[in-house]
Steps between C-alpha positions, in 0.01 A plus 500: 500500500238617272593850449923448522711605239655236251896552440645227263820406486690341200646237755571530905687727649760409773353364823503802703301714229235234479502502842394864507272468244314220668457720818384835272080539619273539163814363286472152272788410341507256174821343410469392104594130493758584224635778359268530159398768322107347431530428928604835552250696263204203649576626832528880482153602458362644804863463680557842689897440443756260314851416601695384228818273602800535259253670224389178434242458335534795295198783570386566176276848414205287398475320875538866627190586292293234595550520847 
């Protein structure tokens, strides 16, 4: 999948949703391994979307800007 998007995700979402993520063509999906704000801001460059679960870790302006 060289030319899929990358959507991260603060931590999985419920079975079925990862289910339809998994079958989505030119989609790669990253699940951070914890909930961290240095994970998080590590893992957004590049990333063509971010879902945050419960706000957690906290999107700050400066991860925004480098992004």
């Amino acid at each position: 999948m060289a030319d899929a998007a990358t959507l991260v995700l603060t931590e999985p979402l419920p079975e079925a949703g990862m289910r339809i993520l998994a079958a989505a063509a030119g989609l790669r999906v990253a699940v951070l391994a914890a909930p961290r704000e240095a994970d998080l801001a590590a893992a957004m460059p590049g990333a063509g979307g971010v879902i945050l679960a419960m706000d957690r870790p906290a999107l700050t302006a400066a991860m925004i800007g480098a992004a």
